[in-house]
Backbone bond lengths (Angstrom), bond angles and torsions (degrees), N, CA, C in turn:
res aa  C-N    CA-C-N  psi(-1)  N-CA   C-N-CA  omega(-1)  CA-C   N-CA-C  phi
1 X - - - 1.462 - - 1.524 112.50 -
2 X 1.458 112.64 -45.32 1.671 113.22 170.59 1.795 125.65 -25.70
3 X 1.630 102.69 -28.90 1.368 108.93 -152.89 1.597 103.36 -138.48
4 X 2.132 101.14 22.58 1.540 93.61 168.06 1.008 113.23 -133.45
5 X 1.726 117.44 170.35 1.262 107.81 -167.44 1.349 104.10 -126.35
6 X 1.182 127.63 159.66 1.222 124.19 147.19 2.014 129.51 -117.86
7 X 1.146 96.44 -173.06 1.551 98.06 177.63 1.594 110.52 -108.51
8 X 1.362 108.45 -34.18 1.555 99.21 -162.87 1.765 82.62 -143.58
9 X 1.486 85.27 157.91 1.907 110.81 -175.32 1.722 93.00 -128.58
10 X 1.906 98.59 105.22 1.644 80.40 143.23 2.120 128.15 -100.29
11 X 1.298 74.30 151.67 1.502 82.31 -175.47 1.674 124.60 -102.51
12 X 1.331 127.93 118.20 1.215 118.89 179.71 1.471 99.28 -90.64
13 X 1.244 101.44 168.28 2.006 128.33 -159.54 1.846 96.66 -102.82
14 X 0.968 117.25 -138.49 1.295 147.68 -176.58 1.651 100.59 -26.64
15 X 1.503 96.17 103.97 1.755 127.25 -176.09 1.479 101.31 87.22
16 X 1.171 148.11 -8.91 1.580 140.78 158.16 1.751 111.87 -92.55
17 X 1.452 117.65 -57.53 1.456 107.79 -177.41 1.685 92.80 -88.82
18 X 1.043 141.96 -68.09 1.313 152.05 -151.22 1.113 106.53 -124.33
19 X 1.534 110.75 169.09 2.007 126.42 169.42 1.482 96.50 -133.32
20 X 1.201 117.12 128.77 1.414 124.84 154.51 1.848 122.64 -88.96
21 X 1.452 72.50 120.76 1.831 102.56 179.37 1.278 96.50 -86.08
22 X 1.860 122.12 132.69 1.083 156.26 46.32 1.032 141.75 52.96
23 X 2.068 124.22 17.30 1.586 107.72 177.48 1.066 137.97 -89.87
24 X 1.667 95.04 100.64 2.176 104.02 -176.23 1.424 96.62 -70.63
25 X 1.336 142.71 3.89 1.634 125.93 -174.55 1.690 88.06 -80.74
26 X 1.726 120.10 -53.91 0.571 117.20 -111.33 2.227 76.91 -101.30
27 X 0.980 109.54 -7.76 1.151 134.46 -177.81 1.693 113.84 -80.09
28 X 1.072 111.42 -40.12 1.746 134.60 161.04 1.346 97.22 -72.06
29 X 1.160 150.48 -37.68 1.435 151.42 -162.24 1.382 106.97 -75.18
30 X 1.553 111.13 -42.55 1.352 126.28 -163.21 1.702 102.20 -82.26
31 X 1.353 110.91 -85.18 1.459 119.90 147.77 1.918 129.17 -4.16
32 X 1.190 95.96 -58.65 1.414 83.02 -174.82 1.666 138.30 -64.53
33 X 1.196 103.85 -2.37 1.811 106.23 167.18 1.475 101.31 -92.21
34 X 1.408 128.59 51.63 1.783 113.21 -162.38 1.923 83.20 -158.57
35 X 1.806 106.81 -14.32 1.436 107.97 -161.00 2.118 88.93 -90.68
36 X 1.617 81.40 137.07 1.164 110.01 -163.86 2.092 110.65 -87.25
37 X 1.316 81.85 -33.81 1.710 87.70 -179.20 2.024 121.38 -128.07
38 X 1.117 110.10 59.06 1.466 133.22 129.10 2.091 80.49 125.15
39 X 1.575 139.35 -167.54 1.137 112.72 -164.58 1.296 128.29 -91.76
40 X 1.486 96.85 150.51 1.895 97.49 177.39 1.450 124.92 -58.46
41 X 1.368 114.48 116.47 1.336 96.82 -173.39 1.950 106.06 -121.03
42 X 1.300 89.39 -170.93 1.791 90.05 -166.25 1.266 103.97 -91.95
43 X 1.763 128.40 -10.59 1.456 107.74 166.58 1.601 103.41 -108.24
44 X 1.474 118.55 40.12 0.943 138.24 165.18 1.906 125.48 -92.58
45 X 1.151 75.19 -55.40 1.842 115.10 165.87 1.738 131.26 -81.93
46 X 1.179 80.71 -2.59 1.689 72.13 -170.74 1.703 115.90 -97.44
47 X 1.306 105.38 -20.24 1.469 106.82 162.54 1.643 126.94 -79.30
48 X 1.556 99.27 -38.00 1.385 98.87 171.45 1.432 129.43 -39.98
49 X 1.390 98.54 -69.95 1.455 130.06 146.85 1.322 131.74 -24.58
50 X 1.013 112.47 -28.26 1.914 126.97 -170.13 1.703 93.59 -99.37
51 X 1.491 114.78 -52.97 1.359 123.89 -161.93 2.097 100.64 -75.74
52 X 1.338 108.64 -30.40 1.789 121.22 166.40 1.689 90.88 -48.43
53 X 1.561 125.43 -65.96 1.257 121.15 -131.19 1.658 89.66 -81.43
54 X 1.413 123.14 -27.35 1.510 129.39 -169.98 1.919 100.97 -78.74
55 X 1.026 95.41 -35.19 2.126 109.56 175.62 0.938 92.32 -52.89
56 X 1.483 147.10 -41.83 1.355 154.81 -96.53 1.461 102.99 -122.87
57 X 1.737 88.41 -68.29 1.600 94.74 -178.95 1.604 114.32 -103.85
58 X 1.420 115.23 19.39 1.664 120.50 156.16 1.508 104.00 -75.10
59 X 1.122 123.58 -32.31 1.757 124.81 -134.82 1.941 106.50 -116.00
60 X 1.851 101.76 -42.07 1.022 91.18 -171.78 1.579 140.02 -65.77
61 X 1.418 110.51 -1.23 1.652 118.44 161.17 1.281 117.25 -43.44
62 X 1.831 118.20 -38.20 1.104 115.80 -166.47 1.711 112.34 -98.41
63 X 1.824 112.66 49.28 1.188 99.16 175.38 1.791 80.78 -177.61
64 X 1.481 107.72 82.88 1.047 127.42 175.85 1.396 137.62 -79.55
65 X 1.715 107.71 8.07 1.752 109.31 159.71 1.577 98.00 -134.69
66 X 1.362 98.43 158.20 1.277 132.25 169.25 1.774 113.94 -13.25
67 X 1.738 113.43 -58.34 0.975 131.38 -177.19 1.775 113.74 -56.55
68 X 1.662 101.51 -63.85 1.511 114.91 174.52 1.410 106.29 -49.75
69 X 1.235 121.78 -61.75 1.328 117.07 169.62 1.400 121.65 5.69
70 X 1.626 93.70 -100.25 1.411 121.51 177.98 1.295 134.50 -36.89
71 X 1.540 90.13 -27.93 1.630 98.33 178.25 1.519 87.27 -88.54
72 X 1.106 160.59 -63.87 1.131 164.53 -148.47 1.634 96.48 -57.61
73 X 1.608 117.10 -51.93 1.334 90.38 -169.99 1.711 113.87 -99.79
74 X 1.439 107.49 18.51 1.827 117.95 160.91 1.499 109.55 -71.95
75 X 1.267 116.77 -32.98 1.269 108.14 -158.72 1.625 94.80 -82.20
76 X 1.950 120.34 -29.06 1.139 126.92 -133.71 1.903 78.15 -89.62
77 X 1.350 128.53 -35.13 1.120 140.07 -178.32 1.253 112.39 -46.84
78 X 1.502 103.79 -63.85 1.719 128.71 166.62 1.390 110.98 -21.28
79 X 1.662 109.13 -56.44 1.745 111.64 -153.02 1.892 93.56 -80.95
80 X 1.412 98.47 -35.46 1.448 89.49 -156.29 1.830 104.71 -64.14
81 X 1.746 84.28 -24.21 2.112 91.70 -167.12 1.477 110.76 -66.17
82 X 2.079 113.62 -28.13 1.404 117.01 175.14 1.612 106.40 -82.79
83 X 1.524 132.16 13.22 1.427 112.54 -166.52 1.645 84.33 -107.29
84 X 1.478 105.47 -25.95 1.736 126.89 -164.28 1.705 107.47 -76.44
85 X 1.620 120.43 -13.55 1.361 137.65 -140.44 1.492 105.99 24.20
86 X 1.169 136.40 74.93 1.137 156.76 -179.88 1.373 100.32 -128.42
87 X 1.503 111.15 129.45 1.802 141.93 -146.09 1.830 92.76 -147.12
88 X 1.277 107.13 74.23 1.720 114.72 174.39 1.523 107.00 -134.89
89 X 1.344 90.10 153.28 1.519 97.75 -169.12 1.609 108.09 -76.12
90 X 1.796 132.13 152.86 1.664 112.26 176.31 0.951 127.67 -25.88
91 X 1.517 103.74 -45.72 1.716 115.67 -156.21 1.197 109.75 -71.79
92 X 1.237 124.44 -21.49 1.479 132.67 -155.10 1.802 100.51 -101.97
93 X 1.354 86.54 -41.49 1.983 80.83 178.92 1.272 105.73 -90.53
94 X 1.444 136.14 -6.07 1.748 109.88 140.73 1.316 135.46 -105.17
95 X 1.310 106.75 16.05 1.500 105.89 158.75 1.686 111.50 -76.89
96 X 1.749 109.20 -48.08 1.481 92.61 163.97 1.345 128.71 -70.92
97 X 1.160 131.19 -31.75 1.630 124.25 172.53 1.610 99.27 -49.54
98 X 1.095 143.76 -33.18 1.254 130.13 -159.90 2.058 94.89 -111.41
99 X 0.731 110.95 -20.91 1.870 108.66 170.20 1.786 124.44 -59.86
100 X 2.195 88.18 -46.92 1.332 110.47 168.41 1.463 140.15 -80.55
101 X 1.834 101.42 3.54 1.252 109.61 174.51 1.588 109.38 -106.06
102 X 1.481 130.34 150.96 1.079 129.19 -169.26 1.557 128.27 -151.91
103 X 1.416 120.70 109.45 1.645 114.52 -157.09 1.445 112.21 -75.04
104 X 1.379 131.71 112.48 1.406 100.66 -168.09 1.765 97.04 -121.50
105 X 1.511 96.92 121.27 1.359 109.62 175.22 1.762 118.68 -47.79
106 X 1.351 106.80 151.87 2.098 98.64 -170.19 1.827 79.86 -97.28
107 X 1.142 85.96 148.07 1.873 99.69 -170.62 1.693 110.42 -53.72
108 X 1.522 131.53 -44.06 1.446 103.25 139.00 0.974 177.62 -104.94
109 X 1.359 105.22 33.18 1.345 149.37 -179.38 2.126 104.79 -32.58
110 X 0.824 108.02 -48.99 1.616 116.36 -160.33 1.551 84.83 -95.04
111 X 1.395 152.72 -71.34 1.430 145.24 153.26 1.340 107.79 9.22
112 X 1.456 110.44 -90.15 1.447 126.36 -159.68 1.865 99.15 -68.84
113 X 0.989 135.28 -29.12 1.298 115.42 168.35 1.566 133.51 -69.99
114 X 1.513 100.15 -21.50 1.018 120.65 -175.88 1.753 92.33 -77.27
115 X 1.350 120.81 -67.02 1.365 116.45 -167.12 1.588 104.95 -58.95
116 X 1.717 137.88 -26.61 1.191 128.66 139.33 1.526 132.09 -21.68
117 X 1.481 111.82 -56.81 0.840 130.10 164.75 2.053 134.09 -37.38
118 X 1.598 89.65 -57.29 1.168 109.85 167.42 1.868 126.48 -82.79
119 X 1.173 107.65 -15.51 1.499 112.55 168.14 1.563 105.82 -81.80
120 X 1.450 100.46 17.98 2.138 97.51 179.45 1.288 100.76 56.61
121 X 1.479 141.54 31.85 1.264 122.08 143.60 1.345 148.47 -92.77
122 X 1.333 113.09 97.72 1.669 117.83 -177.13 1.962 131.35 -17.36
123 X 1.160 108.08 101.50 1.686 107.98 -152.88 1.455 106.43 -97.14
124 X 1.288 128.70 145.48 1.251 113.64 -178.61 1.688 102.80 -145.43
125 X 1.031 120.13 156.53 1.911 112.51 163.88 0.994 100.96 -102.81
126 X 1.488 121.11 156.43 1.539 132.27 -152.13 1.994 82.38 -166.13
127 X 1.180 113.39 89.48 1.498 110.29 -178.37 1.780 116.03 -154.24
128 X 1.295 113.80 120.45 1.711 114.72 146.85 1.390 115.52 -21.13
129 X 1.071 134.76 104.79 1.231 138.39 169.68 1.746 107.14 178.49
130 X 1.653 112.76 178.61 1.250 125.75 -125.99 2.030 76.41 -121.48
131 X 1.249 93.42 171.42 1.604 108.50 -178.73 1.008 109.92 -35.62
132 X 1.649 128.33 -62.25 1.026 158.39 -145.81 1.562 135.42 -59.63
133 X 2.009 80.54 -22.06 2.072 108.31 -170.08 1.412 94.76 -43.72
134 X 1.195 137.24 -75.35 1.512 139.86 -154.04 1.630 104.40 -43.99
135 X 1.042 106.06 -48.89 1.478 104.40 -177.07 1.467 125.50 -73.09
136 X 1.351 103.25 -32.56 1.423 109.00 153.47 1.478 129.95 -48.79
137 X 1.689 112.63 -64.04 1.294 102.17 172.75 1.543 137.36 -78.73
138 X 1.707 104.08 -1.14 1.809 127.28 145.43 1.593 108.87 -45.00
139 X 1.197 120.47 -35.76 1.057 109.57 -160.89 1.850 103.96 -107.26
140 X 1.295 103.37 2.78 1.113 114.16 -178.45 2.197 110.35 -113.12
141 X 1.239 81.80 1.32 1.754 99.92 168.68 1.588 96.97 66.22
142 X 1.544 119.67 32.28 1.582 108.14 173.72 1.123 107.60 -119.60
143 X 1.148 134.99 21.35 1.477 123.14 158.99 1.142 129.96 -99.84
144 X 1.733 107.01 30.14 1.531 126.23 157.27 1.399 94.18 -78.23
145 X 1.804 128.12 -34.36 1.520 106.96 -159.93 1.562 116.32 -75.04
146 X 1.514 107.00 -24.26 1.444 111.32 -171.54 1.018 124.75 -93.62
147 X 1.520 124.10 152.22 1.388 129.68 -171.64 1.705 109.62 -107.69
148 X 1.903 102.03 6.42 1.397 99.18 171.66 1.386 101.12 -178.48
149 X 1.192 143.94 157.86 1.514 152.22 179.12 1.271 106.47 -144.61
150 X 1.543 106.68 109.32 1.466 127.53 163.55 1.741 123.75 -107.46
151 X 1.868 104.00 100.05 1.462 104.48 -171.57 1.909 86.37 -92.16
152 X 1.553 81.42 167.75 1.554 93.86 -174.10 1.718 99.69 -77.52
153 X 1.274 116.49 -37.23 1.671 117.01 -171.77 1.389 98.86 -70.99
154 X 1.221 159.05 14.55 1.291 171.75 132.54 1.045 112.09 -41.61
155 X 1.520 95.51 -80.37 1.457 109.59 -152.10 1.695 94.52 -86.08
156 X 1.088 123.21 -26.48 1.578 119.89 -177.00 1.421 119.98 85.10
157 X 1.767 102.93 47.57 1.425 108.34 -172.77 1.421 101.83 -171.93
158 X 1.140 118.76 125.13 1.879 124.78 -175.02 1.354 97.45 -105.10
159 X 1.514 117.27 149.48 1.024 154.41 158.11 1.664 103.66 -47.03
160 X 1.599 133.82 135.81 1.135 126.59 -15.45 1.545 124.23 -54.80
161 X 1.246 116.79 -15.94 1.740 135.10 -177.58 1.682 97.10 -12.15
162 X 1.512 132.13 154.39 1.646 120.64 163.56 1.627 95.61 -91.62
163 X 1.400 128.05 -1.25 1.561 113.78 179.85 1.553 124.11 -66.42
164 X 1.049 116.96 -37.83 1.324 141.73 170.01 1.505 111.63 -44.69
165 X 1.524 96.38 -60.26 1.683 96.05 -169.97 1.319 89.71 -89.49
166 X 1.087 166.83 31.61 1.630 170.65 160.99 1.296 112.19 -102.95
167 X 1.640 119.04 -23.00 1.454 133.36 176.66 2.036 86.84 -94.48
168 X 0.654 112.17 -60.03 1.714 114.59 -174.97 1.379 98.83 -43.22
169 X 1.318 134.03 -48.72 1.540 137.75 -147.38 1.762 89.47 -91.44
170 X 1.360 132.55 -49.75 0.851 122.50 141.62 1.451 162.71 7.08
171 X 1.606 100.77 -81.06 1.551 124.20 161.29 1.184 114.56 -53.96
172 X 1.928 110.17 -57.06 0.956 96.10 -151.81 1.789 106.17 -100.04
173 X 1.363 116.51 21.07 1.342 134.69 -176.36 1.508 115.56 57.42
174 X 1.033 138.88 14.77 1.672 157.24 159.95 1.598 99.84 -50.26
175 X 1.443 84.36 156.93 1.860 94.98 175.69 2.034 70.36 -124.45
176 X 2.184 72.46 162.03 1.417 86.47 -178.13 1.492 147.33 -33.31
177 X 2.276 83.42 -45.03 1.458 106.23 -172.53 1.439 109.14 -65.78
178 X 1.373 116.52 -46.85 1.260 105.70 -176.32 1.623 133.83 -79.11
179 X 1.849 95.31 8.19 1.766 82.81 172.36 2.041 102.45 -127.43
180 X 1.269 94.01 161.74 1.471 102.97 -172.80 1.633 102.71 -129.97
181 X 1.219 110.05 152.71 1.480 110.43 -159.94 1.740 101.09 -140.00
182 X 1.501 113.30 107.91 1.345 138.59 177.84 1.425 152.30 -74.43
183 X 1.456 116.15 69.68 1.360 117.30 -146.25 1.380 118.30 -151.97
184 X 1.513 127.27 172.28 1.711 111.22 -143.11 1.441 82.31 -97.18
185 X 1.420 140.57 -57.73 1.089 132.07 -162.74 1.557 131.96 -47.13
186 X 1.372 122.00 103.81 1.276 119.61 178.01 1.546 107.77 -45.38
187 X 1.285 124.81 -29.41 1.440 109.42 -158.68 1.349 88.21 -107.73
188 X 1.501 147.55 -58.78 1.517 138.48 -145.49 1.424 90.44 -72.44
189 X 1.501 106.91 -54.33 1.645 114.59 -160.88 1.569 114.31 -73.83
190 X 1.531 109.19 -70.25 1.111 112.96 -173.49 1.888 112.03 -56.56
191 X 1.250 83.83 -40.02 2.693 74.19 -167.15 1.284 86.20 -98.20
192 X 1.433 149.56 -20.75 1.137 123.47 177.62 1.753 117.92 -73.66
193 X 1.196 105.30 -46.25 1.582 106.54 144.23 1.663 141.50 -38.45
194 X 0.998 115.30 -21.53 1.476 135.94 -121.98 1.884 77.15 -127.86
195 X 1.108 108.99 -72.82 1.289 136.22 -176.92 1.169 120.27 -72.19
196 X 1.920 119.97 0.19 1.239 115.01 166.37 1.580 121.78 -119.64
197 X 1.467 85.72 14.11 1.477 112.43 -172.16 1.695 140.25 122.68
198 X 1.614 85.70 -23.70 1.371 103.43 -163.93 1.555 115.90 -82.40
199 X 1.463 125.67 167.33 1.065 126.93 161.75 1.495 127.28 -68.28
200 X 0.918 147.73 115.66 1.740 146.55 176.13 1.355 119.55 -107.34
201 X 1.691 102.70 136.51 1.588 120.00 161.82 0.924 118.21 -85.20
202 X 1.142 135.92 148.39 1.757 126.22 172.93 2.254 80.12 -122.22
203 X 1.388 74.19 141.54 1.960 101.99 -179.71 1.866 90.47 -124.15
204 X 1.327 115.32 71.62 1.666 112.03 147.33 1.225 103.27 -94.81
205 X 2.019 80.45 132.66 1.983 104.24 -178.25 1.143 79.49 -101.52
206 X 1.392 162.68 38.22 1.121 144.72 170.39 1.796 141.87 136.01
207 X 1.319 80.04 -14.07 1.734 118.35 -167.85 1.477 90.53 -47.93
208 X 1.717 107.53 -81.68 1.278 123.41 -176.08 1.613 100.36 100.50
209 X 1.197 117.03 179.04 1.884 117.80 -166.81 1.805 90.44 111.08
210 X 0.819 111.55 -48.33 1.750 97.55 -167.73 1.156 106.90 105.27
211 X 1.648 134.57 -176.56 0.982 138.59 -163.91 1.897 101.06 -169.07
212 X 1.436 116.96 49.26 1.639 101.02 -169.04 1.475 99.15 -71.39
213 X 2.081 97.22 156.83 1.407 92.94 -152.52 1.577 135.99 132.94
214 X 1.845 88.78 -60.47 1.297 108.57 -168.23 1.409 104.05 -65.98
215 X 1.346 136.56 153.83 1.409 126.87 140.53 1.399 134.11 -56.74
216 X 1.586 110.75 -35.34 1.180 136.60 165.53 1.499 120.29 -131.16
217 X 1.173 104.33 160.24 1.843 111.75 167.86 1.597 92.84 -140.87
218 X 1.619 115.38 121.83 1.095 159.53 144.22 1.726 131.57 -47.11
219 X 1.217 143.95 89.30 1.351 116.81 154.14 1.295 144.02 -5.93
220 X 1.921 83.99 -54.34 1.726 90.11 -141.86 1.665 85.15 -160.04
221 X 1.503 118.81 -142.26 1.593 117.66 170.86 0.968 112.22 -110.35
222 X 1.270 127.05 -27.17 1.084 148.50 -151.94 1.641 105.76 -47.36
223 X 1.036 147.90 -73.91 1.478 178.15 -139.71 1.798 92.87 -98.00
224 X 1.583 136.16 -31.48 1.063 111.40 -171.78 1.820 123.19 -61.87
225 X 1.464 102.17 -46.69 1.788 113.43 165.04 1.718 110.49 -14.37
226 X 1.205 88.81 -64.84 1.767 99.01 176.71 1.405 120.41 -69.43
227 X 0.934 135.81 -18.73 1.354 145.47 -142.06 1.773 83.92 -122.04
228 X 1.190 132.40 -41.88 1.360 127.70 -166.48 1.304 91.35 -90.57
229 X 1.529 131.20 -64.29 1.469 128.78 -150.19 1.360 110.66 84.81
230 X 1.422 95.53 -155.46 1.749 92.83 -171.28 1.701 79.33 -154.53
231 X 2.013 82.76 163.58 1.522 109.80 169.97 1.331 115.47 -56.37
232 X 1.528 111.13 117.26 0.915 112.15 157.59 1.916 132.73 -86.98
233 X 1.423 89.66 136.48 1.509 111.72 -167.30 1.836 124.39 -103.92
């Protein structure tokens, strides 16, 4: 790795750039004047709720615009609010499902893309996720860094799948050798990568499991800049 280069970095989302927070306290807080059978409480809520957010991200591939979405996650609101005996109007149980969820960038997350950025390397997201990614990281002011965003509910293909990274190789017009694709999961990221040709980082913050395969294993981001290099010109 000391002495290679590449052209383009894909990047996976959720546990490599960011972690999404989860507040059922704060979610029970909202909810509970709406609870129908004696009070809502948080070890009341917290499975319902946990098992919504897992419905969530099993399912959402299969509803790939904006529109499907929504209906997908009204209904998903619905089940959890009748398992919760919670009596709220739509509007109200997705304004909080979406109040109580929260993207929280890993502290150098915006650094290291940027210095990506500046080593002339072509950046792309390559991630499991729901229609919605673009707007998410719009709202997170990073889709100045990328030169393309590939969610899996899009394209109609999850990670480890080779379709995904075949749409990436694609977009971003790269041959295999020169792009490497960066992400916590030993199995989506690392062998689905791994296994479609590509080079892989594994980013364990801590998990542990290993990653055979990887070219590298990572902390954090910090160290990838160096570890990738830049296009050479």
């Amino acid at each position: 790795m000391a002495h290679k280069t590449y052209d383009t970095v894909f990047l996976d989302v959720d546990g490599t750039l960011l972690w999404v927070d989860l507040d059922v306290e704060g979610y029970v807080e909202d909810l509970a004047p709406y609870s129908t059978n004696g009070p809502l409480t948080l070890e009341k809520a917290v499975g319902p709720v946990l098992e919504s957010m897992r419905e969530h991200i099993s399912q959402n591939i299969h509803y790939p615009t904006r529109e499907a979405l929504d209906r997908f996650k009204r209904e998903n609101q619905r089940r959890t609010a009748r398992k919760l005996d919670v009596e709220a109007p739509a509007d109200v149980l997705a304004e909080v499902a979406e109040r109580r969820i929260s993207f929280v960038p890993y502290k150098e997350s915006e650094r290291v893309m940027g210095e990506l950025r500046e080593a002339d390397l072509g950046l792309y997201v390559v991630s499991n996720w729901d229609a919605l990614l673009e707007e998410v990281l719009e709202e997170l002011g990073w889709t100045r860094y990328f030169d393309g965003i590939i969610a899996s509910a899009v394209v109609g293909v999850e990670k480890p799948a080779p379709g995904i990274f075949e749409e990436a190789l694609r977009l971003s017009g790269t041959s295999r050798e020169k792009a490497v694709h960066v992400g916590n999961d030993p199995v989506a990221d690392v062998q689905g990568a791994t296994g479609y040709g590509l080079d892989a980082v594994h980013i364990d913050r801590g998990d542990g499991g290993g990653a055979p395969g990887a070219v590298a294993v990572l902390p954090d981001l910090t160290g990838l800049p160096a570890l990738c290099g830049g296009r050479r010109v």
